[in-house]
Backbone as a printed PyTorch tensor [residue, N CA C, xyz], in Angstrom:
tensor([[[ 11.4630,   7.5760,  -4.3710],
         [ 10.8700,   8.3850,  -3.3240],
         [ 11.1770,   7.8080,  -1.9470]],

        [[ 11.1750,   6.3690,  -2.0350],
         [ 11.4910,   5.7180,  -0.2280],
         [ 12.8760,   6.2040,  -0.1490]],

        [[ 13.8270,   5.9560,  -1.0030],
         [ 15.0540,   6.3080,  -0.9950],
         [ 15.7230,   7.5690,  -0.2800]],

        [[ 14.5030,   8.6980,  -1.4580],
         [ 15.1890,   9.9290,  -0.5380],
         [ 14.4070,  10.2810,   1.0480]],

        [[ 14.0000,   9.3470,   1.8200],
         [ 13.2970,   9.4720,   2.7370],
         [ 14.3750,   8.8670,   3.6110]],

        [[ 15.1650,   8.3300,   3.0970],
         [ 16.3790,   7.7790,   3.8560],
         [ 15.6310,   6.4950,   4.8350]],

        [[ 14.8870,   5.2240,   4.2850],
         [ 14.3780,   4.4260,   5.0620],
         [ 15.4220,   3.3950,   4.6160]],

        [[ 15.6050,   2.2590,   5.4150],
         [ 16.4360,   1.2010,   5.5850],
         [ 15.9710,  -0.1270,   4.4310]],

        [[ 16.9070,  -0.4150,   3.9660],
         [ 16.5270,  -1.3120,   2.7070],
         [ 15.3580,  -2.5000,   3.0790]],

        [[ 15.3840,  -2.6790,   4.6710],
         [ 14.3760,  -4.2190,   4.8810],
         [ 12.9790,  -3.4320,   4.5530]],

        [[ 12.7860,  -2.1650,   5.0100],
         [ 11.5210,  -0.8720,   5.2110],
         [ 11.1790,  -0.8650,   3.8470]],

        [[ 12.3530,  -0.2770,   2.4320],
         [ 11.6130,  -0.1940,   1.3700],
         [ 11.3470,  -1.6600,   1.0500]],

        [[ 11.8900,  -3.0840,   0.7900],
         [ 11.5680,  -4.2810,   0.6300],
         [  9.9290,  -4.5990,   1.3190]],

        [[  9.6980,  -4.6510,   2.8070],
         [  8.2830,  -4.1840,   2.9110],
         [  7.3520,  -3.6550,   2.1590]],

        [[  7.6430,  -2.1380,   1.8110],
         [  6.7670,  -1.1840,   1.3680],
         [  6.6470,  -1.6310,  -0.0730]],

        [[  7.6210,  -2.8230,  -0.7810],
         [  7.1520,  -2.8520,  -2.0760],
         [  6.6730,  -4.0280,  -2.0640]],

        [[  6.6140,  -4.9910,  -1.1790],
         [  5.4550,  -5.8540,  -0.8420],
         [  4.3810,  -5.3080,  -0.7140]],

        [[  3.8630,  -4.6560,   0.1400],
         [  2.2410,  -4.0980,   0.4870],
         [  1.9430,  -3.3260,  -0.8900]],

        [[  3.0500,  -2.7050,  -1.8090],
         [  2.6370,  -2.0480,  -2.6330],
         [  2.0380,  -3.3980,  -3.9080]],

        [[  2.6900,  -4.4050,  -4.1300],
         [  2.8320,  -5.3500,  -5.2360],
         [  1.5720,  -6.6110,  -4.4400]],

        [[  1.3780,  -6.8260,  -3.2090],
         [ -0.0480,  -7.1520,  -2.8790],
         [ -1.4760,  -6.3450,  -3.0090]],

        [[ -0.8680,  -5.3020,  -2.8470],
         [ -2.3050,  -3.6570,  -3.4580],
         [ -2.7640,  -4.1650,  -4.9510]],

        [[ -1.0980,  -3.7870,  -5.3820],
         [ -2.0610,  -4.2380,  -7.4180],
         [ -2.4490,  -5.5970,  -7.5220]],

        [[ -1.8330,  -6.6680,  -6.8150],
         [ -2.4880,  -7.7740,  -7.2450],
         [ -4.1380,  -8.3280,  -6.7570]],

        [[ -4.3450,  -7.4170,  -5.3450],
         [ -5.9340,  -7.6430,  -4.2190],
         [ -6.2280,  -7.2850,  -5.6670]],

        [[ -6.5620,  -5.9380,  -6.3940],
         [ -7.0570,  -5.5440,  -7.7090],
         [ -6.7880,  -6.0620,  -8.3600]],

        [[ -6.3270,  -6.9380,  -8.7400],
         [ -6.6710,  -7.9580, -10.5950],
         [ -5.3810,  -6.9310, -11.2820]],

        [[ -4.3790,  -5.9590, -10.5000],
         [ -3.5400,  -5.5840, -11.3010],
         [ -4.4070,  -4.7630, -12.4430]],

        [[ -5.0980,  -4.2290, -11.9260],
         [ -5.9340,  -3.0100, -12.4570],
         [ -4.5810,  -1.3720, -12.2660]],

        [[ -5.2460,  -0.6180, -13.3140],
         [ -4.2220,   0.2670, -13.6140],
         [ -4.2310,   1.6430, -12.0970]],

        [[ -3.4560,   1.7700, -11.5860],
         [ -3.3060,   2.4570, -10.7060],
         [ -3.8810,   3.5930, -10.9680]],

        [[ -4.2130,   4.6860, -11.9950],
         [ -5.1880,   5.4890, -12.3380],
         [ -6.6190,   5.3720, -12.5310]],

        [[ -6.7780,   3.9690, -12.4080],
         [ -8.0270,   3.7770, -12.2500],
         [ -8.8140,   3.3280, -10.6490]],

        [[ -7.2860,   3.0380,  -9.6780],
         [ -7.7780,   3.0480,  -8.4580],
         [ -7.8810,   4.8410,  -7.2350]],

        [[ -8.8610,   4.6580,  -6.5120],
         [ -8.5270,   5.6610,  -6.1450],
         [ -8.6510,   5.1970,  -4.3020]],

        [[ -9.1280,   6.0620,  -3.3700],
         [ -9.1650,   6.0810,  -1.9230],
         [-10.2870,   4.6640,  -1.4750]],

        [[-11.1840,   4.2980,  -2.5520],
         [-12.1230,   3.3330,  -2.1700],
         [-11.6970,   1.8390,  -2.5190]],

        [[-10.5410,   2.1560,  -3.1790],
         [ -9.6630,   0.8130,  -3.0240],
         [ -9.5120,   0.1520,  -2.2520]],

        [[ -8.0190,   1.5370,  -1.7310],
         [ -6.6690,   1.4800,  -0.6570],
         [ -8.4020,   1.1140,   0.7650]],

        [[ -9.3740,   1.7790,   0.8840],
         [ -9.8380,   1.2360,   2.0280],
         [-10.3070,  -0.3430,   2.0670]],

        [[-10.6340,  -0.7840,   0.5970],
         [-11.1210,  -1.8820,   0.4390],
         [-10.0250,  -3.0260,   0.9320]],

        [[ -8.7810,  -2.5500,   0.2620],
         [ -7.4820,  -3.4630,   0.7230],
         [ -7.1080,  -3.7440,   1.9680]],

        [[ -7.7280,  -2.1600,   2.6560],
         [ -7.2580,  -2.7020,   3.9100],
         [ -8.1910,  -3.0190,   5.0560]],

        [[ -9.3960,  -2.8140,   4.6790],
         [-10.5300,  -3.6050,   5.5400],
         [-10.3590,  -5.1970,   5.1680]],

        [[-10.3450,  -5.6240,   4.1880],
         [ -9.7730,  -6.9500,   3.8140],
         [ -8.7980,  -7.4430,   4.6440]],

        [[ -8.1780,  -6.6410,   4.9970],
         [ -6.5530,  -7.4810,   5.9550],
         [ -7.3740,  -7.2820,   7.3670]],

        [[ -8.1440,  -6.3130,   7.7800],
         [ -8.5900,  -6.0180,   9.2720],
         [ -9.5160,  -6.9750,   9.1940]],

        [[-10.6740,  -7.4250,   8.2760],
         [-11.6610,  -8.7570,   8.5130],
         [-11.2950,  -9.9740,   7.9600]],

        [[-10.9480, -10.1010,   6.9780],
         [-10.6810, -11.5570,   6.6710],
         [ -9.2990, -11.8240,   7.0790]],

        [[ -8.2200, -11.1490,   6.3750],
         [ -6.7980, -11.6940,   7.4650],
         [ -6.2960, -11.5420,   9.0630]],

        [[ -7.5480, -10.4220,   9.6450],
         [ -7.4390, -10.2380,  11.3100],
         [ -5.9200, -10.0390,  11.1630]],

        [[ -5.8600,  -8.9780,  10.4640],
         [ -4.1930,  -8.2220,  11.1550],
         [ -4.2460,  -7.4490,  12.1530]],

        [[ -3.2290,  -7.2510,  12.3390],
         [ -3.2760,  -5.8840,  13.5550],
         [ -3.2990,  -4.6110,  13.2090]],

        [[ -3.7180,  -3.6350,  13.8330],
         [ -4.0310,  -1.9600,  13.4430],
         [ -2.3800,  -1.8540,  12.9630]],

        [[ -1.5610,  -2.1750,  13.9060],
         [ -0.3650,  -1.9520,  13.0440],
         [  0.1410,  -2.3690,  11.6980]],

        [[ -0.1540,  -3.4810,  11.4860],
         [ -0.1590,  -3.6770,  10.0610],
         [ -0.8340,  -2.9060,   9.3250]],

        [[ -1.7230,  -2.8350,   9.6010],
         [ -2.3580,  -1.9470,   8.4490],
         [ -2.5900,  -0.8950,   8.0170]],

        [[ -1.6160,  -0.0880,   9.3380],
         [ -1.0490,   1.5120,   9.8520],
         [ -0.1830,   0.9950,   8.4280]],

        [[  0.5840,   0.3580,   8.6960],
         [  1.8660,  -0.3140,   7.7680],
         [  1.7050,  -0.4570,   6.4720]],

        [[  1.0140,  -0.9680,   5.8270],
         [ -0.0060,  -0.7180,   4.3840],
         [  0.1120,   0.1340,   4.5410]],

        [[ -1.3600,   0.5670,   4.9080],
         [ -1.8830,   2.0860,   4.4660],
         [ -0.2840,   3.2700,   4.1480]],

        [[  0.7870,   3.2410,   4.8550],
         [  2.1320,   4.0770,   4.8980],
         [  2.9020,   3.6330,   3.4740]],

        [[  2.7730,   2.7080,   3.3280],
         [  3.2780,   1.7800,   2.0460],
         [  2.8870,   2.4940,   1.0620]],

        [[  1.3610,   2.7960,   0.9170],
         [  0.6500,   3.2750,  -0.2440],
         [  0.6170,   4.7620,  -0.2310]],

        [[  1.2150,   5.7840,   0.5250],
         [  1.1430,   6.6920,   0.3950],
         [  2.0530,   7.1600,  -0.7000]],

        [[  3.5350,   6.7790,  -0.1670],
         [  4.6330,   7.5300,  -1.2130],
         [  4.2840,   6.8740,  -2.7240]],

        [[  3.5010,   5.4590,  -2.7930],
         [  3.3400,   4.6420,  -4.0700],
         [  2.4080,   5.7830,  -4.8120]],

        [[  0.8960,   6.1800,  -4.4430],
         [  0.3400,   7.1470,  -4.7260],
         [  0.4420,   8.5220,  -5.4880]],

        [[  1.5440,   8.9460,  -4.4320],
         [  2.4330,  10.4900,  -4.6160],
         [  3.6090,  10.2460,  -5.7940]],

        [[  4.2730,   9.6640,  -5.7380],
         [  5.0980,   9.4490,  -7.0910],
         [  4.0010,   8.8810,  -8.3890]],

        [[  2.9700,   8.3550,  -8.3660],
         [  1.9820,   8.7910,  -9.3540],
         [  0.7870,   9.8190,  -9.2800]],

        [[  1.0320,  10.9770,  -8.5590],
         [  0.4390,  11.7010,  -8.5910],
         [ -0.9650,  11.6860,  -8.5090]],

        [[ -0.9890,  10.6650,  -7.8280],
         [ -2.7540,  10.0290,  -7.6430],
         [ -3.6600,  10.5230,  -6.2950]],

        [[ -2.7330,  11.8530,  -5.5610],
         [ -2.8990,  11.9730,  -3.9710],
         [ -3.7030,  13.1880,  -4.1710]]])
């Protein structure tokens, strides 16, 4: 799915970081069993305890969309 979006190989390498830090914040719990109260949990976690920036976590949160949609979880 990043592919046919035509994003630049460093962009999908990113996006499958934030995606492969998502399942692991969860114990690698089954992606059908996560839903929207996760993805917020993951990323209030990076806004209070890691003090990222809104952009980062604009950046996540974008990561987890197409991950979502190719499992039909949206």
């Amino acid at each position: 799915m990043i592919q046919l979006k035509h994003y630049s190989y460093r962009m999908e390498q990113t996006y499958v970081g934030w995606i492969r830090r998502y399942i692991l914040f969860h114990q690698i719990r089954h992606p059908q069993e996560m839903g929207s109260v996760e993805i917020e949990t993951f990323l209030t976690h990076f806004a209070v305890e890691e003090k990222v920036a809104a952009s980062t976590q604009n950046q996540a949160f974008s990561a987890l969309i197409p991950y979502r949609k190719v499992l039909r979880l949206m």
